[in-house]
N, C-alpha and C positions, 0 to 999 in steps of 0.2 A: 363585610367582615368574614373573618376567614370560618369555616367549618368545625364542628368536629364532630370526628367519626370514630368509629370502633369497626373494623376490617378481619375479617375468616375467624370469630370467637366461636371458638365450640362448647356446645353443650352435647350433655346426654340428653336420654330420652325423658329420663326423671331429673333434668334440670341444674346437673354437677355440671360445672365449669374444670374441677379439677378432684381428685380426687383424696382421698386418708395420706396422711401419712408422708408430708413431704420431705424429701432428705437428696444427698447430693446428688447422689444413684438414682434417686425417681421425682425429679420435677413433677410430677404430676400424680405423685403418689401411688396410693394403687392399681389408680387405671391405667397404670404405664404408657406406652404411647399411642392406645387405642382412641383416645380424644384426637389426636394429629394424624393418623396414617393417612386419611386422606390428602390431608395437606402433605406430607410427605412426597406424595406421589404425584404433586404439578410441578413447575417449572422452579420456583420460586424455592419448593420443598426439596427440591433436592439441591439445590445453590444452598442453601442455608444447610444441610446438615452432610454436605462435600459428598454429595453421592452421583458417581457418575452413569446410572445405568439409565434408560429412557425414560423423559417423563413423561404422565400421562395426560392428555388433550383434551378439552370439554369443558363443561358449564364451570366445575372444579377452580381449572385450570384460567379461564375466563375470569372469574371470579375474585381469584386471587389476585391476579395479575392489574386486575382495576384497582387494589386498594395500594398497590407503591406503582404507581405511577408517575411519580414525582412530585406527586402536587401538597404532600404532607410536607411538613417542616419542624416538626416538635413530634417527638411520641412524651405522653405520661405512660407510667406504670407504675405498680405497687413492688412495694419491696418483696414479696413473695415472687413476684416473676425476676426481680433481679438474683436474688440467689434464696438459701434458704435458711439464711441466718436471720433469728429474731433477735429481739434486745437490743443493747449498748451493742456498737461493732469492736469483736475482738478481737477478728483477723481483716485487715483492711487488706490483705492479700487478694482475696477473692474478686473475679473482675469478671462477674457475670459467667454466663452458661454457655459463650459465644465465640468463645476465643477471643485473638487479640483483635478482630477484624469481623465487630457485629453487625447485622445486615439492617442497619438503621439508617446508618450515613446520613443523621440530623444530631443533635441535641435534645437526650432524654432527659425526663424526671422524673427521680425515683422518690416516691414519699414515704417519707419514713418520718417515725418521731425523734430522730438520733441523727441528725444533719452532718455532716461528714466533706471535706473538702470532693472538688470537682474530679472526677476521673477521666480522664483522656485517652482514646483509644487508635487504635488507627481506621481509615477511611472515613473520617470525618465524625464518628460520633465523640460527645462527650457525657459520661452521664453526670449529672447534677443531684443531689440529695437535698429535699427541700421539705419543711413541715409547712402546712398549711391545709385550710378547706378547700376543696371543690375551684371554689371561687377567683380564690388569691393563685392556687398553683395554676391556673387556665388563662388566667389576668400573665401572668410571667409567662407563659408558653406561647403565647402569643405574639406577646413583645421578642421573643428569641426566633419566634416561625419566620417572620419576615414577610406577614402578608399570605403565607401558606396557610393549608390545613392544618390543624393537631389531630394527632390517633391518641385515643385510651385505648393502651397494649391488654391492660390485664392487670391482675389478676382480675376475678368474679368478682370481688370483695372492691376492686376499684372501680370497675365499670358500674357497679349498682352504684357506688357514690356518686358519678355524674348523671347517670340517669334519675337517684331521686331529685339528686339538685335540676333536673330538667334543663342539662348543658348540652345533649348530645343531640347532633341533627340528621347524622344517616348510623345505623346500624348494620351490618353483616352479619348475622346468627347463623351458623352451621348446625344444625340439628344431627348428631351425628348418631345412628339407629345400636346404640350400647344400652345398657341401664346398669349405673354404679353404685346403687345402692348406699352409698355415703359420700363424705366428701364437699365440699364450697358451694354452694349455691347463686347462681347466677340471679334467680328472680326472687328469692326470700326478701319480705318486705315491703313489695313492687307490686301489689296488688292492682289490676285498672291501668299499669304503665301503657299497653299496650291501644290506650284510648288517645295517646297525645301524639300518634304513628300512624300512618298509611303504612299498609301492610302489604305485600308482595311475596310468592313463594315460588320456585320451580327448584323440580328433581334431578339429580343427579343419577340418571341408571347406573353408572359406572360404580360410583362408591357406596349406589344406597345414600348419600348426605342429602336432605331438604335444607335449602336454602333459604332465609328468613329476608327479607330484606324492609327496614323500616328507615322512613324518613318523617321526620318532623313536620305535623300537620300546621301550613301556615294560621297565623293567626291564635 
């Protein structure tokens, strides 16, 4: 059966996945883009946000590069990471953070309680709007992967949903050496998660980031 994984999630150092305050202008609230600079700066991060100047090489750079290596097939994600409209949709204008050409090139799922026809993009993704638990939306992701992996993209508030449901079987945690002071919580409620993981860590000199890395203890 196929995987699922969650690939380069940042935290702080006090355990925010994102920060106050999310609006068009600041995805990530008030920490602006200090949760990603590192990822900015590999290969990956600067393809995604069309920046031509060198990227930077190493464990980072490594790291990143293993989690889209083709072998995902489906990302989930929460509606906070697709944009930053809550409620009934009032502008179906809005088409993600990504341009027309988001660096998925699978078929996403976005959960929301406001289900909404299919979005079609170019290079290959499409994203889907679907209500459901844990369970049922992973059951569908699966059947669309084609035998691939599924990634849980984010937000904090979706990743803790598969990790209490106990779906998730490799993790990538970016510990990223900030402290936000407020903001979404990655481990609120997760007390002890860390007992059903083999746990692994190395540093990045470059960025300062400690690298988290958990795999699902067989049995």
């Amino acid at each position: 059966m196929s995987l699922v994984r969650v690939t380069q999630f940042s935290v702080s150092l006090d355990g925010f996945s994102t920060g106050e305050g999310q609006s068009l202008e600041s995805p990530f609230g008030h920490a602006g883009s200090r949760l990603m600079d590192w990822f900015g700066a590999t290969r990956l991060g600067r393809q995604v946000h069309d920046d031509d100047a060198p990227a930077r090489r190493g464990i980072d750079d490594a790291l990143v590069s293993s989690g889209w290596d083709g072998s995902v097939g489906v990302e989930i994600m929460g509606r906070g990471k697709f944009g930053p409209q809550t409620g009934p949709w009032t502008d179906d204008r809005w088409r993600g953070w990504w341009g027309d050409n988001p660096p998925f090139h699978t078929p996403v799922f976005v959960l929301t309680h406001h289900p909404r026809p299919p979005l079609e993009m170019e290079g290959g993704t499409t994203f889907h709007f679907v209500d459901g638990t844990p369970e049922d939306v992973l059951a569908q992701a699966r059947e669309a992967a084609g035998g691939l992996d599924v990634r849980i993209g984010g937000g904090p508030s979706t990743v803790r949903q598969f990790l209490a449901a106990g779906l998730v079987n490799l993790m990538h945690v970016a510990l990223v050496p900030i402290v936000l002071g407020r903001g979404v919580s990655l481990w609120e409620g997760l007390e002890g998660v860390e007992d059903g993981f083999d746990i692994e860590t190395v540093h990045s000199p470059t960025s300062g980031v400690t690298h988290l890395l958990f795999q699902r203890k067989e049995g």
